[in-house]
C-alpha positions in Angstrom: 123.3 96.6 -21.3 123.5 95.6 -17.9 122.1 92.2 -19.0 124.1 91.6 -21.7 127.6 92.9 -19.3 125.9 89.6 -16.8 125.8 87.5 -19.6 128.9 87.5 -21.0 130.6 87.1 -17.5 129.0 83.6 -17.3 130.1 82.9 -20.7 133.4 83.5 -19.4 132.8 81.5 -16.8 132.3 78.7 -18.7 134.5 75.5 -19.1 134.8 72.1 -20.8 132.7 70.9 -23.6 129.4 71.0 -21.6 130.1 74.7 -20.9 130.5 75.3 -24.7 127.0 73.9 -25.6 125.9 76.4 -22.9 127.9 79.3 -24.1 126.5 78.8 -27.3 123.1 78.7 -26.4 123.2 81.8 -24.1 124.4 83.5 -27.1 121.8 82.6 -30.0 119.2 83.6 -26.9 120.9 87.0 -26.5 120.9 87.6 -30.2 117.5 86.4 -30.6 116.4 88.4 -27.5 117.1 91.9 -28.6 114.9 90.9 -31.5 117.3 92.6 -34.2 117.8 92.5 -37.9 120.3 90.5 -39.6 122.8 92.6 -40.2 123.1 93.7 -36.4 122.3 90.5 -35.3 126.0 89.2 -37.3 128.1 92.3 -36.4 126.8 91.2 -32.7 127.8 87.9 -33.2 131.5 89.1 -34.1 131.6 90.8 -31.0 131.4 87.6 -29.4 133.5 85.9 -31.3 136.2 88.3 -29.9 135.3 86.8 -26.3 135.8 83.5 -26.9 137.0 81.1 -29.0 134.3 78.8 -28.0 131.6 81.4 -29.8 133.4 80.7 -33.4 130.9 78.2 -33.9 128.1 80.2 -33.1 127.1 82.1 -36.8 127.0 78.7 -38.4 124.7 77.3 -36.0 122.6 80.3 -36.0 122.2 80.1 -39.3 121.4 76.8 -39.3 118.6 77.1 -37.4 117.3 80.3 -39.1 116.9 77.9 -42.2 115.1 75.4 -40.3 112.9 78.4 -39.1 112.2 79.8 -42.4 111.8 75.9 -43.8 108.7 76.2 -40.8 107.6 79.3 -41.9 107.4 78.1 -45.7 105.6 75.1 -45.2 102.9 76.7 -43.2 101.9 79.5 -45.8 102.1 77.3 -48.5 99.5 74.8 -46.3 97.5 78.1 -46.1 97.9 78.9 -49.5 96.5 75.5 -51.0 93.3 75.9 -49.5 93.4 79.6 -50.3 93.9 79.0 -53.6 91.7 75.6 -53.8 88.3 78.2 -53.3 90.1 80.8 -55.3 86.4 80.7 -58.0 89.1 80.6 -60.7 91.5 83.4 -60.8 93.9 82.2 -61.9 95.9 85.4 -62.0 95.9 86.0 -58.7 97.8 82.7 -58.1 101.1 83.6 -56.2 103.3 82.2 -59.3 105.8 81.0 -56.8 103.6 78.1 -54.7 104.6 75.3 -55.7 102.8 72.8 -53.5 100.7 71.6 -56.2 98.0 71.1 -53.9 95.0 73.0 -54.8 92.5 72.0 -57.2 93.4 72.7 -61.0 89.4 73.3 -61.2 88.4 75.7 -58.4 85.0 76.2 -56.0 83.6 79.4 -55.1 83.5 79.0 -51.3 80.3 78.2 -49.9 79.7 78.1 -46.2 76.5 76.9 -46.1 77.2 73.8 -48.6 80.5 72.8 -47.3 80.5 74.1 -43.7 83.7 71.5 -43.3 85.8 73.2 -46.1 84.8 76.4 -45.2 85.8 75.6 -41.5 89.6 74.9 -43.3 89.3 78.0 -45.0 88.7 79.9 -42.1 91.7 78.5 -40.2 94.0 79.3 -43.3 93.3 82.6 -43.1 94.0 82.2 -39.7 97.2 80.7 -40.1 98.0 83.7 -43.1 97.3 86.4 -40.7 99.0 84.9 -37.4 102.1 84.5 -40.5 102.1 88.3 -40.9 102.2 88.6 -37.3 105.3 86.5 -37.3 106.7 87.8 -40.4 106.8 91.8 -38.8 109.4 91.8 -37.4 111.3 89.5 -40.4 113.6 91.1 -43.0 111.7 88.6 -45.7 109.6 90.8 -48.1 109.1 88.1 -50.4 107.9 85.9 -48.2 105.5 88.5 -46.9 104.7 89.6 -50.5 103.3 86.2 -51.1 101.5 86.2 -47.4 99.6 89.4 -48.0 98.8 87.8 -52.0 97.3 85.1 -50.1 95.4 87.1 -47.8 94.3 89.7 -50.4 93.2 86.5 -52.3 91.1 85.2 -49.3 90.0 88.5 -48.8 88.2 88.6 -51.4 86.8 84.9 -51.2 85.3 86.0 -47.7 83.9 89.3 -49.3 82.0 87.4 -52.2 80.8 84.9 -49.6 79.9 87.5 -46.6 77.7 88.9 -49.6 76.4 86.2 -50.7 74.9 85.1 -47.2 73.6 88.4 -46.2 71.5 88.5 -49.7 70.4 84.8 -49.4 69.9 84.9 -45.5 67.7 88.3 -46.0 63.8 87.7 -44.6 61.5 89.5 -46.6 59.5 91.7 -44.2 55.8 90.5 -43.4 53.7 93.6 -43.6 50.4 91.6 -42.6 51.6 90.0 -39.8 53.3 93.0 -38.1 49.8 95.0 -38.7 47.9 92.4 -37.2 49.8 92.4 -34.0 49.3 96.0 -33.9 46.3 97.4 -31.6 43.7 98.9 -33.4 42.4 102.2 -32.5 39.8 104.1 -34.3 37.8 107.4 -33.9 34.4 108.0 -35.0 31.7 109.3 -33.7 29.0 107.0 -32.1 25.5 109.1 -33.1 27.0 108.8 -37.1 26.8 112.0 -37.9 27.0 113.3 -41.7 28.5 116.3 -42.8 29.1 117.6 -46.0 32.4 119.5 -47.8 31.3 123.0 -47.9 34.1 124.7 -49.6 33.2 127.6 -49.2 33.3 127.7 -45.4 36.9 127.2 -45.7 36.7 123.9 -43.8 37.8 121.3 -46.5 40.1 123.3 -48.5 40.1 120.1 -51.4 36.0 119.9 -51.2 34.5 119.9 -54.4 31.9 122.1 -54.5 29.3 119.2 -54.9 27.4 118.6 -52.0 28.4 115.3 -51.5 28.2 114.0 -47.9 30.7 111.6 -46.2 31.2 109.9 -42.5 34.2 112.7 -40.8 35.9 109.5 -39.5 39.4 109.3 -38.6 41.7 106.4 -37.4 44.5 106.8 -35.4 47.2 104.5 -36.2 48.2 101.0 -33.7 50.3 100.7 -31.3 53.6 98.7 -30.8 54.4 96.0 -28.4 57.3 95.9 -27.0 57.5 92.5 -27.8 57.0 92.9 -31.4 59.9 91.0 -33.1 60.8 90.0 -36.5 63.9 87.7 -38.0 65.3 90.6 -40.7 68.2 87.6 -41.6 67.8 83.6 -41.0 69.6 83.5 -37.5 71.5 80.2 -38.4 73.6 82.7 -40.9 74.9 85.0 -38.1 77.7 83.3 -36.3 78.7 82.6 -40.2 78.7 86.3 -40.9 80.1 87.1 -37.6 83.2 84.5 -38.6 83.9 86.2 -41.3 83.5 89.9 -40.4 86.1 89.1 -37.3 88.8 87.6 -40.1 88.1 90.8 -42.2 88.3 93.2 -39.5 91.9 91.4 -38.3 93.3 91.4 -41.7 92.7 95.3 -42.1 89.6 94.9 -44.7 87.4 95.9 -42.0 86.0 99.2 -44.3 85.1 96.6 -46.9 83.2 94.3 -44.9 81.4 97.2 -43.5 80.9 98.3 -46.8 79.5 95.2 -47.8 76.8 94.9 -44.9 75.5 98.3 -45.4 75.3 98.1 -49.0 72.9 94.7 -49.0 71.1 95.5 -45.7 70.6 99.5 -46.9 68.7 97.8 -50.1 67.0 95.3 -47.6 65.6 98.4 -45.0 64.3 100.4 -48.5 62.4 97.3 -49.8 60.9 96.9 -46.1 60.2 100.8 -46.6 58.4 99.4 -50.0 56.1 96.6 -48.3 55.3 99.6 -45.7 53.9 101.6 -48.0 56.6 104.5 -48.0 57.6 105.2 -51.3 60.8 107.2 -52.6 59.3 110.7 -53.3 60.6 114.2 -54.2 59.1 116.8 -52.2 57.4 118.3 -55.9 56.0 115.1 -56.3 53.8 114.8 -52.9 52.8 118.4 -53.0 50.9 117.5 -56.4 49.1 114.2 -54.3 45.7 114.8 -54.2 44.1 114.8 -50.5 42.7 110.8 -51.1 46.0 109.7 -52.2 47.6 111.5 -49.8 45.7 110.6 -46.8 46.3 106.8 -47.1 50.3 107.5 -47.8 50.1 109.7 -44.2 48.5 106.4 -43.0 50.9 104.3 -43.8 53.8 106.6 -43.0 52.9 106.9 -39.6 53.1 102.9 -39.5 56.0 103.0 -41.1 58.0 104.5 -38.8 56.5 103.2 -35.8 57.7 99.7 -36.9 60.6 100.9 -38.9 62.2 102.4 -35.9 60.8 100.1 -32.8 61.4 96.9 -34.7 63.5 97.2 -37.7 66.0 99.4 -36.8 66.2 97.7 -33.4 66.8 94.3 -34.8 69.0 95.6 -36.9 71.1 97.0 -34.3 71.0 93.9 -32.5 72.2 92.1 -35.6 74.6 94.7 -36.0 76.4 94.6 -32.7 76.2 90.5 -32.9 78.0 90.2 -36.2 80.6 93.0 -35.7 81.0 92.1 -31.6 85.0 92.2 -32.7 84.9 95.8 -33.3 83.1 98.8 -31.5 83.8 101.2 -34.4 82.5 98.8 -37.1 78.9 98.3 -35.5 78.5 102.0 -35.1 79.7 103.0 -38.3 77.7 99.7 -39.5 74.5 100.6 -38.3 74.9 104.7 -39.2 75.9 103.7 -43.0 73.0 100.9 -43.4 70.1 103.1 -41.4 70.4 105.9 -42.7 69.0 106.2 -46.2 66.1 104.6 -44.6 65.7 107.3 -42.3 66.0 109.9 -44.3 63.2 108.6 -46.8 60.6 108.5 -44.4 62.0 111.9 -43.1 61.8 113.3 -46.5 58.3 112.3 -46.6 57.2 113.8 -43.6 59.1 117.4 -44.2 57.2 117.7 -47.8 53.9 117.0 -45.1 55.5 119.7 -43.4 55.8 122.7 -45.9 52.6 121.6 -47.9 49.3 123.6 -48.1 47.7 123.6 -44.8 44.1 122.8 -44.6 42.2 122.0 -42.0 41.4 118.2 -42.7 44.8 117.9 -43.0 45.2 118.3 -39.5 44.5 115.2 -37.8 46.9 113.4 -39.8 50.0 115.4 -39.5 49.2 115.6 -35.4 49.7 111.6 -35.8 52.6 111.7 -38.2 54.0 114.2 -35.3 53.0 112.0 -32.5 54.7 108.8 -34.4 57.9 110.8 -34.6 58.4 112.2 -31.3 57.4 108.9 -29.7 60.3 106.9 -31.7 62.9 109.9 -31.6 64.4 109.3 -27.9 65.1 105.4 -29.6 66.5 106.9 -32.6 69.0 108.6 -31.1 69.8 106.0 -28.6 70.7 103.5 -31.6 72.2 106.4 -34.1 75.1 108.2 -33.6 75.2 110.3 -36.7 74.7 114.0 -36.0 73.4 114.9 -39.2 70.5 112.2 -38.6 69.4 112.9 -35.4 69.1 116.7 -36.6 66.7 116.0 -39.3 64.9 114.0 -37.7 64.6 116.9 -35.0 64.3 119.4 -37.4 61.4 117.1 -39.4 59.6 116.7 -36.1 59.6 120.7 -35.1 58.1 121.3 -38.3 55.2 119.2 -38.4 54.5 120.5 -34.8 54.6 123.6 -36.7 52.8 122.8 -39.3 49.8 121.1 -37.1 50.3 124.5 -35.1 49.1 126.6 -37.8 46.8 124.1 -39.6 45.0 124.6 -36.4 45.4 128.3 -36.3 43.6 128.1 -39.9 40.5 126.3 -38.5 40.1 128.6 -36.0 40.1 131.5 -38.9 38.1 129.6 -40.9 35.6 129.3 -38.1 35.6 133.0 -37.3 35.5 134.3 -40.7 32.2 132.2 -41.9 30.0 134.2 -43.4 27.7 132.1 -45.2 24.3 133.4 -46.2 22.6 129.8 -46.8 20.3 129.3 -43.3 19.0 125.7 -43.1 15.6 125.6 -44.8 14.2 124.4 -41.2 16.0 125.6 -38.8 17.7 122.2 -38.0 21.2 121.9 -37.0 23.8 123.8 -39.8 26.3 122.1 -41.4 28.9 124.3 -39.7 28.3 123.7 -36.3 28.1 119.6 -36.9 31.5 120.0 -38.7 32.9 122.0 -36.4 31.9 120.5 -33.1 33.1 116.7 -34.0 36.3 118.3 -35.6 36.4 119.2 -31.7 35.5 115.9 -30.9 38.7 114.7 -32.7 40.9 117.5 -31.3 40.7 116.6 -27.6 42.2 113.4 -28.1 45.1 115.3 -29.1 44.8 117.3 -26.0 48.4 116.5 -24.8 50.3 117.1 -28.2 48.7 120.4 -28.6 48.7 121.9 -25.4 52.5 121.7 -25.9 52.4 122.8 -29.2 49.9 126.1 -28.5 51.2 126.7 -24.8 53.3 129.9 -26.5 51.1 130.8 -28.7 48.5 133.8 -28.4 45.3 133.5 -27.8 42.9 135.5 -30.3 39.1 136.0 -29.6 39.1 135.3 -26.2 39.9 137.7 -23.2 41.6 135.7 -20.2 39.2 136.2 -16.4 39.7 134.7 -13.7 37.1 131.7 -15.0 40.2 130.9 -18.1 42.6 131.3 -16.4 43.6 128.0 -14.9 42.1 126.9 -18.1 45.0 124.7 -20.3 46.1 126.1 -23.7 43.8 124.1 -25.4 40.6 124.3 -23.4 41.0 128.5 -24.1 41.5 128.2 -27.6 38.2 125.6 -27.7 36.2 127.8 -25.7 37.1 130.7 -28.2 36.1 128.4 -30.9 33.0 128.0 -29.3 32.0 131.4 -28.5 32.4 132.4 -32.0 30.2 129.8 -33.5 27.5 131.3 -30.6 28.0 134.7 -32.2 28.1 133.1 -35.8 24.8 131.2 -34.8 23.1 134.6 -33.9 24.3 136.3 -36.8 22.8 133.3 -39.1 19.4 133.2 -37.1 18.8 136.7 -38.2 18.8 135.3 -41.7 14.7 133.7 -40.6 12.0 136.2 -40.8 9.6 133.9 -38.9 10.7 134.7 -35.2 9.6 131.4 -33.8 12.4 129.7 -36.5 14.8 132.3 -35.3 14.8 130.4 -31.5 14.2 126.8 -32.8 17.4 127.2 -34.9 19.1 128.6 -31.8 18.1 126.0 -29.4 18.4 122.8 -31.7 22.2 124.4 -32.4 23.4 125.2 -28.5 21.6 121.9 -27.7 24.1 120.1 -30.6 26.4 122.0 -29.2 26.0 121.2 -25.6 25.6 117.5 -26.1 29.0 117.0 -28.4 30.3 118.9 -25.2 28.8 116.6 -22.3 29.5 113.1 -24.3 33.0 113.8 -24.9 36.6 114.6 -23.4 35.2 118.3 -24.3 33.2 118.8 -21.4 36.2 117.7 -19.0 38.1 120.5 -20.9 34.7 123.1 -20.6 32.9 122.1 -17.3 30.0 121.6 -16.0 29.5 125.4 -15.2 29.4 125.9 -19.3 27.3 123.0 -19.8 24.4 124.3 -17.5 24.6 128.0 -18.8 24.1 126.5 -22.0 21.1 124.8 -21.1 20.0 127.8 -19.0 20.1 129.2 -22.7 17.8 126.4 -24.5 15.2 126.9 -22.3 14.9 130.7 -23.0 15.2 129.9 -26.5 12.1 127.1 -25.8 10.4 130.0 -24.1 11.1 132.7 -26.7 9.9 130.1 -29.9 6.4 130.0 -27.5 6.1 133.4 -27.1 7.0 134.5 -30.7 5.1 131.3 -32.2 1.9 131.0 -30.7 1.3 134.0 -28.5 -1.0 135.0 -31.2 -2.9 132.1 -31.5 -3.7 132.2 -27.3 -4.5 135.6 -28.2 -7.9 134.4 -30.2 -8.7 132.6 -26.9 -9.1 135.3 -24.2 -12.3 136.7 -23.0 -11.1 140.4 -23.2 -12.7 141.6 -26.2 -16.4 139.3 -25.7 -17.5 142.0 -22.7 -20.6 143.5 -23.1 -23.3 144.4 -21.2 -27.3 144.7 -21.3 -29.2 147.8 -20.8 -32.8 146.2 -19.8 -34.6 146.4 -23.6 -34.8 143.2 -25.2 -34.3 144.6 -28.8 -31.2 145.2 -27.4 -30.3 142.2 -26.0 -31.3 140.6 -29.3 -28.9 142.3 -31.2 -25.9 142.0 -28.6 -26.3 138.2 -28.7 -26.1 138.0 -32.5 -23.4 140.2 -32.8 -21.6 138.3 -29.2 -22.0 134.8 -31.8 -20.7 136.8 -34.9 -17.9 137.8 -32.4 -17.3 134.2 -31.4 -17.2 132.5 -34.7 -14.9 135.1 -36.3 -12.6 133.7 -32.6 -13.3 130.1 -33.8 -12.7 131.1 -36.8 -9.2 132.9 -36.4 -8.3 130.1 -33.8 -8.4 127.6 -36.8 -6.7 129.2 -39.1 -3.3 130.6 -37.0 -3.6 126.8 -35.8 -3.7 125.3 -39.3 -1.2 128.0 -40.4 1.1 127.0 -37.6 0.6 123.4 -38.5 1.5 124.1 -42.2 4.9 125.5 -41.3 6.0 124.0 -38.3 5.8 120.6 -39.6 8.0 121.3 -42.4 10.0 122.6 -39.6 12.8 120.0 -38.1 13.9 119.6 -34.5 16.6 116.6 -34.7 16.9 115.2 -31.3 14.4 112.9 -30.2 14.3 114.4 -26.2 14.1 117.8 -27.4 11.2 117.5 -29.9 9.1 115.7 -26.9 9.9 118.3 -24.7 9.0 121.1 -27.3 5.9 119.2 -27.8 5.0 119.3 -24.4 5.8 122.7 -23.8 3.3 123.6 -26.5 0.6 120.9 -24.8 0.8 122.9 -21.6 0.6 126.3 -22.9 -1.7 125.7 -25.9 -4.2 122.8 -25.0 -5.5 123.7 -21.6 -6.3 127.5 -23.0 -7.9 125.6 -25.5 -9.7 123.7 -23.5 -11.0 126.5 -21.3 -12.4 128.5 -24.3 -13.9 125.5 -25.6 -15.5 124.8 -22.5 -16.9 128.1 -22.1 -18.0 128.5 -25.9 -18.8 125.6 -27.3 -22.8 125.5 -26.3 -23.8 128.8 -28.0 -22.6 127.7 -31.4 -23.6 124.0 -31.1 -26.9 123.4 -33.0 -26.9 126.5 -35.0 -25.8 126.1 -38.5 -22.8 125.3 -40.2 -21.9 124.8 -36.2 -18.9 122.5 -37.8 -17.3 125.2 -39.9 -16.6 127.1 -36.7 -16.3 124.7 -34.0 -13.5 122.6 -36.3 -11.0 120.9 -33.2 -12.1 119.8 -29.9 -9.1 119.6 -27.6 -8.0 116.5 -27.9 -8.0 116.6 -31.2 -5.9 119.5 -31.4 -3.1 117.1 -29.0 -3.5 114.8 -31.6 -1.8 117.2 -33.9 1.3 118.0 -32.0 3.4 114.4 -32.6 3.2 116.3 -36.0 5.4 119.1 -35.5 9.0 119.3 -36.3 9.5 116.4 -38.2 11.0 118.4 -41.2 7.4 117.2 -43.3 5.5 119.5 -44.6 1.1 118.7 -43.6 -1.5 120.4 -44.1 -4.7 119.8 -42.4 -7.8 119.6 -45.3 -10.4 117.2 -43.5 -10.0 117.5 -39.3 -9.7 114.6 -38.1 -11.7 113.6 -35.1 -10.1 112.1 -32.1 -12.7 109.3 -31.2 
């Protein structure tokens, strides 16, 4: 008011025919100042008419140069609307009926940025020029003017739409599964000696075993790692800034939910068929719990893959792509990239909760330990990128039931292991199927050390009372050394099952020694120490010395003097008879010599010591106890059956022969001995 008061004072002020031109103009720029509709703006102009006679000019040139204005205003939208309507693709209808600037083409284009970059350049600067109109026209009492403005617009709209489409499906890479897996570092777990072992369904230890038999490499491969440099084009970059042209002209024109609604729509379909190529298909949780374990291992495979590259390169390029093509608008990219991602996310997620839920057995277990490992690895990225609660939850929730689910898969394998009862010994006392299964399913476990001590740390501990030796023992290492204890008192139980004693403590020391070198060439002797790993051996050697005594204690027993004492009592009759019956004596020792040996031989070559350093050393062992004893009683003996007859029948070995004999034993081949064979 206080303006307008100043104003009109130097309006009064005014003189002569200069000082009209300047009253006149000071009163068009108050008028057009307050920036007020027509109607005021005339009553206003009345009210200064009553000041001055000067001012009764004033409405007519106002309203002269509103026309001149509105002429302005005209010509640019309908400039804007002929190139509008010039790539209208033939609606016709959508024509404002009133342009009549005749200068579009009668036979329309469907825009195309990429084939006429020039045109489309026009077109982008008439929509420009439509929405800067609208601007203009808000605070304008011209509805009709702005009715054919926003028809325009609408029209262009959907011009930009259709071609905003059309570039995101043509620009779309297809995803090259090859390449990304061959950038990927390899890493694979097997175990070096190539150990066999078979399904044994009944030990509970591969639930989906067959029954048959049949043998097969436990080999398992741990899925490859990421580079952080890993990068792939998921659109041609040439089409960005074209994309991002468009999505800014949307977003300012107010169609900013359809553009977004547009980009998630084609890249949503784009991220599922890169889900395809991956190997992750769309599956009801019904539908993988009826996989069987083949099928199902190589779709855990490739799951775990999956979402190590969907999330660290996929999902990261398209959040890059996101942010760079909907820069204009902070809500857009996030609600962009939640509405796009998402589907894909919850696929894999679905996936890996039907892993979650399924039934647990113990093969299973390695897998779903990698599917967890993949997850929590890419979940901290996941939720940097993704700002939808309801995502991040499931993928939480997914996560904290596989560690659940790899919790009590493990729990299983330890019942499994306790509750083996199995009546079927080996046939030669060699290693048993159980312990090899069990100790390189150990094997695997370590390397898992750091998931599951986190995953067990809570958990109980059955089977094994905590001391002062456990107790700075991790979660892991206790529940191993558990395991392992129990397979000693399973071991005992099964060595029971041998009625020969001597195969009773060859099938205990060829186990604890498979035992204690799975322990001291892997990660599990870190976890067990080198404390267990020489009780254990403390343990093989009484078993060596308990297979000696039980074994061939007998046979050394035919070789002692104790029972050849006699004495003479002066008559030579006498003496007569005591050296025949002293010979008769020493044959039937020859004799029963020959026979525990060749016995011995018989069954102790069928017998089967696997390790190489341990048969030689049992061999040995048996050298130094057996063959000087031998020796001895051979030396003594030899001369008072040599040249009487059938000498050979008795006098059968000589000591080296016997050594010869040895290299025999434990080979799992059954000999017998029917012709001696003389060690020249």
């Amino acid at each position: 008011m206080a303006a307008t008061t100043t104003t009109a004072a130097s309006i009064n002020a005014g003189g002569g025919g200069g000082g009209e031109d300047r009253v006149l103009a000071t009163a068009q720029q108050i008028v057009k100042s307050l920036n007020t509709p027509k109607e005021v703006r005339e009553d206003m102009l009345l009210i200064f008419s009553s000041f001055d006679n000067r001012l009764s000019n004033i409405k007519t040139a106002m309203t002269n140069q509103e026309e001149d204005q509105n002429d302005a205003l005209v010509a640019r939208l309908e400039a804007a609307e002929s190139v509008i309507h010039r790539w209208d693709g033939g609606n016709d209808s959508s024509r404002h009926s009133s342009s009549s600037s005749g200068n579009y083409r009668s036979s329309s284009f469907s825009l195309s940025f990429d084939e006429s970059p020039e045109e489309a350049t026009e077109f982008l600067s008439a929509v420009d020029e439509i929405i800067s109109l609208l601007e203009d026209l808000s605070s304008e009492n011209k509805p009709d003017m702005v009715d054919r403005a926003d028809s325009a617009l609408q029209m262009a709209m959907s011009q930009l739409e259709d071609e905003f489409r059309r570039i995101l499906i043509r620009n779309t890479v297809p995803l090259d599964a090859e390449r990304l897996y061959g950038s990927m570092r390899r890493v694979s777990l097997s175990f070096a000696d190539g150990d066999v072992v078979e399904d044994f369904e009944n030990f509970g230890l591969v639930a989906d075993g067959d029954g048959s038999g049949s043998r097969r490499r436990l080999f398992h491969e741990r899925g490859g790692s990421i580079g952080c440099d890993l990068w792939v084009d998921l659109i041609n970059p040439t089409a960005v800034e074209d994309l991002k042209e468009i999505a800014e002209r949307m977003i300012r024109a107010g169609y900013e939910k359809e553009c977004v609604q547009v980009y998630s729509t084609v890249r949503r379909d784009a991220l599922d068929e890169c889900l395809m190529i991956l190997g992750v298909e769309k599956l009801s949780i019904e539908e993988v719990q009826k996989i069987d374990w083949k099928s199902m291992d190589e779709k855990m495979k490739k799951w775990i893959q999956a979402v190590k590259i969907t999330v660290r390169v996929l999902l990261v390029g398209e959040k890059k792509i996101c942010d760079e093509i909907f820069s204009s608008s902070e809500s857009s990219k996030e609600v962009c990239f939640n509405e796009t991602t998402k589907s894909c996310v919850m696929q894999m997620l679905n996936f890996g909760e039907a892993v979650a839920i399924g039934r647990r057995s113990s093969e299973k277990l390695f897998r779903i330990l990698d599917m967890y490992d993949a997850l929590a690895n890419v979940l901290q990225t996941l939720e940097v990128m993704v700002t939808d609660c309801f995502v991040c939850n499931e993928t939480k929730g997914v996560l904290e039931a596989l560690g659940d689910a790899a919790r009590g898969t493990f729990v299983e394998f330890e019942n499994n292991v306790r509750n083996e009862t199995s009546k079927r010994p080996t046939t030669n006392g060699e290693v048993h199927p159980m312990i090899r299964y069990v100790m390189n399913y150990m094997k695997l476990i370590v390397d898992y050390a750091a998931t599951l001590n986190s995953l067990l740390e809570n958990d109980e501990l059955n089977g094994l009372s905590g001391d002062d030796s456990t107790e700075e023992m991790s979660p892991l290492a206790k529940r191993i050394l558990g395991l392992i204890t129990s397979l000693e008192s399973n071991l005992e139980e099964k060595s029971k099952l041998y009625e020969d004693g001597g195969l009773q403590h060859v099938f205990m020391m060829n186990n604890i020694y498979y035992i204690v070198q799975k322990v001291k060439d892997s990660e599990l002797g870190k976890l067990l120490g080198d404390d267990w790993v020489r009780k254990r051996r403390g343990q093989i050697r009484q078993y060596a010395t308990g297979y000696l005594r039980a074994s061939w204690s007998r046979v050394l027993s035919a070789l002692r003097d104790e029972s050849m004492g006699g004495s003479s009592s002066g008559s030579p009759s006498y003496g007569q008879r005591s050296n025949n019956s002293s010979k008769m004596a020493l044959k039937e020792r020859f004799r029963g010599f020959n026979a525990s040996f060749e016995e011995l031989y018989r069954l102790q070559t069928a017998w089967k010591v696997p390790d190489p350093q341990l048969r030689e050393e049992l061999r040995i062992s048996i050298s130094e106890k057996v063959i000087p004893a031998y020796r001895a009683f051979f030396g003594r003996n030899r001369s008072q059956l040599e040249g009487g007859r059938h000498a050979g029948k008795y006098i059968k070995y000589t000591p080296d022969d016997l050594e010869s004999y040895l290299p025999d034993l434990f080979e799992g081949t059954q000999l017998v001995i029917h012709h001696p064979r003389r060690k020249s």
